[in-house]
C-alpha positions as CSV (number, residue, x, y, z in Angstrom):
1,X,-19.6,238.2,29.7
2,X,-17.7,237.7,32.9
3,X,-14.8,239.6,33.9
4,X,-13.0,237.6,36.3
5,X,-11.0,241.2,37.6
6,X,-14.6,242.6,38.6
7,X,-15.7,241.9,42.5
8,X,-19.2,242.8,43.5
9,X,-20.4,242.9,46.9
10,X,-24.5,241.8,47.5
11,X,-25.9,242.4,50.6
12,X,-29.4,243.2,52.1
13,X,-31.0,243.7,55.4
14,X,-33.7,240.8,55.0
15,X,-31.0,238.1,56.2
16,X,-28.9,235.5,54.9
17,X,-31.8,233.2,53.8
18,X,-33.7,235.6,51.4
19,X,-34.8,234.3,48.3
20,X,-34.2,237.2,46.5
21,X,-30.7,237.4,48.0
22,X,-30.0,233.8,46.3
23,X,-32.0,235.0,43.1
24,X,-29.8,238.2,42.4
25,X,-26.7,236.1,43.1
26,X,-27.9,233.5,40.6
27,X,-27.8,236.6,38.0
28,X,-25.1,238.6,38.8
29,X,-22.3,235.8,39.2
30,X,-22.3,235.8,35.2
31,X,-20.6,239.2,35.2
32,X,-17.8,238.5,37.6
33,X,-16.9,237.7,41.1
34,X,-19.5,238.1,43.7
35,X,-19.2,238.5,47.5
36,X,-22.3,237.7,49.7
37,X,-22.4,239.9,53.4
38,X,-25.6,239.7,54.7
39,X,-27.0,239.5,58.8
40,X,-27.9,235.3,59.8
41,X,-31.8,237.2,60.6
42,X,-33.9,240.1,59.0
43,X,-32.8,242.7,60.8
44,X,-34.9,245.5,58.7
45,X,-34.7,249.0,59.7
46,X,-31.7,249.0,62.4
47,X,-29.4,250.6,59.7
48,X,-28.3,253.2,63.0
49,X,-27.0,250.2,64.7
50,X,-23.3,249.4,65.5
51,X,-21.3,247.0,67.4
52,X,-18.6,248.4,69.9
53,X,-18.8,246.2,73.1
54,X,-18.4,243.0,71.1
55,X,-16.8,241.0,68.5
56,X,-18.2,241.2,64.8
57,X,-18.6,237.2,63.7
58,X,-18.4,236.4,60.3
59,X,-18.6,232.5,58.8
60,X,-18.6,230.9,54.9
61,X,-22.3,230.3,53.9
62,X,-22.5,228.2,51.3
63,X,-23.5,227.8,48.2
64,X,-21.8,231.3,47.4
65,X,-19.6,233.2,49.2
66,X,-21.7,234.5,52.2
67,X,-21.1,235.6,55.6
68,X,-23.6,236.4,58.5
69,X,-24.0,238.5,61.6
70,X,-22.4,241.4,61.2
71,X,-24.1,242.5,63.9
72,X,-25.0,241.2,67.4
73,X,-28.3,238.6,67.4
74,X,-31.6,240.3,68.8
């Protein structure tokens, strides 16, 4: 049952593209609203990195609410 008051954030570290990204966000959205922040590439095991000298960028990825890059590109 979905409860349209519950927001759940989905992200990974494989990128924005990964099929299993799409796949849990196919089953999840049934139980309420979901938010999609994931990195536009795989950026596996740079977990220590942060941003400080530049901007974050974030931009709508459809088809669910997605955004990308939360970190500089490589």
């Amino acid at each position: 049952m979905k409860n349209d008051n519950l927001l759940i954030l989905l992200t990974n570290d494989d990128g924005i593209h990964a099929p299993g990204l799409f796949a849990l966000y196919q089953e999840i959205k049934k139980l309420g609203k979901v938010l999609i922040v994931a990195p536009d590439s795989e950026r596996s095991a740079v977990g220590h990195a942060i941003t400080l000298s530049q901007p974050l960028r974030v931009w709508p990825w459809p088809p669910a609410n997605r955004a990308a890059h939360p970190i500089p590109p490589k």
